[in-house]
C-alpha positions as CSV (number, residue, x, y, z in Angstrom):
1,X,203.1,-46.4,-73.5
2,X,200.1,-44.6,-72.5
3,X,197.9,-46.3,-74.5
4,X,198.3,-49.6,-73.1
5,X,196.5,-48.8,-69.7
6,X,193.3,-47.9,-71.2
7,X,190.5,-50.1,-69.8
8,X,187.3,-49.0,-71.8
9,X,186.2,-47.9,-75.7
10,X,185.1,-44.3,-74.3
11,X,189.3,-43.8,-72.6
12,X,191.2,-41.4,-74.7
13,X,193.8,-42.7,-76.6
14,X,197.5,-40.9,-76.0
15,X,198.1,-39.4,-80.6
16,X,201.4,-40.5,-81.9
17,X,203.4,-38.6,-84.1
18,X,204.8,-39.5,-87.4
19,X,208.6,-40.9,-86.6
20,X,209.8,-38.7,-89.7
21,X,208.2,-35.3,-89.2
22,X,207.4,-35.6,-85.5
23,X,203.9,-34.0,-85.9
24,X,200.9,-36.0,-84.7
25,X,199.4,-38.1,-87.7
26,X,196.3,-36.8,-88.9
27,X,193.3,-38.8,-88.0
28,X,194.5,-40.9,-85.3
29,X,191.6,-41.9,-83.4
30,X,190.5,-40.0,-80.2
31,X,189.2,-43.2,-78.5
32,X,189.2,-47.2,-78.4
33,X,185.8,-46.8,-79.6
34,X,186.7,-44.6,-82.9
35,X,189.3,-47.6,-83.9
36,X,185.9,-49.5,-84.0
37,X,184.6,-47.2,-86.4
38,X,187.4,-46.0,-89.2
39,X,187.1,-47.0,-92.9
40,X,189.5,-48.8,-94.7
41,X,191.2,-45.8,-96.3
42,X,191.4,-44.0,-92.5
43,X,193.1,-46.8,-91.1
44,X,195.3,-47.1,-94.0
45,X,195.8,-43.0,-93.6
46,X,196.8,-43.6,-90.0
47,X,199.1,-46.6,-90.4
48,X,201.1,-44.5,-92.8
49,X,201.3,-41.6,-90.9
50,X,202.7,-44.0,-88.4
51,X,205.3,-45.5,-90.7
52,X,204.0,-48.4,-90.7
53,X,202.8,-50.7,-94.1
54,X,199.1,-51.7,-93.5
55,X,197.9,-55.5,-93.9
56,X,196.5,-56.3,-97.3
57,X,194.0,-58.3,-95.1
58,X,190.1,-57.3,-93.9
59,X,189.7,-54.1,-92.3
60,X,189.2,-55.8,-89.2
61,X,193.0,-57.3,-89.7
62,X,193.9,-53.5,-90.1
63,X,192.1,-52.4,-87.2
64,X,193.8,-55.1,-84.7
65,X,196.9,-54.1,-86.5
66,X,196.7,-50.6,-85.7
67,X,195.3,-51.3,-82.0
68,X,198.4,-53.2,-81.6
69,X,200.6,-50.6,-83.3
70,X,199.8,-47.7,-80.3
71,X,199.6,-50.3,-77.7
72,X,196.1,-50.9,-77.0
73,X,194.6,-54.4,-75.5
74,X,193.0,-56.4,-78.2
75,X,189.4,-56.2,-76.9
76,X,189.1,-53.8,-73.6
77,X,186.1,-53.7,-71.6
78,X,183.0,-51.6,-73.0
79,X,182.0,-48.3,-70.9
């Protein structure tokens, strides 16, 4: 996955598509950095769109869940 070589907040991020309609899910986050920077109800948004049920947990559990979800390293390296 294309997502899982990016080494800083500022790399863009490879959009998924919804597994269902195969059009890229709205709102997915451009860069590392934007994960960083979604609301609850965006992150929630995304991880729909992506099939997949979001935590019931802190918005930071959601935000590590979706990083994990498109394959990106837990914390990368600032630019």
């Amino acid at each position: 996955m294309q997502n899982s070589y990016l080494s800083t907040l500022s790399s863009f991020t490879t959009p998924l598509v919804n597994i269902s309609t195969a059009i890229e899910v709205p709102g997915f986050p451009a860069t590392s950095r934007h994960i960083t920077r979604m609301e609850e109800a965006e992150l929630d948004a995304v991880l729909q769109g992506l099939g997949v049920a979001p935590t019931i947990n802190s918005v930071a559990a959601k935000r590590r869940q979706l990083r994990g979800f498109i394959g990106l390293a837990e914390l990368p390296e600032s630019a």
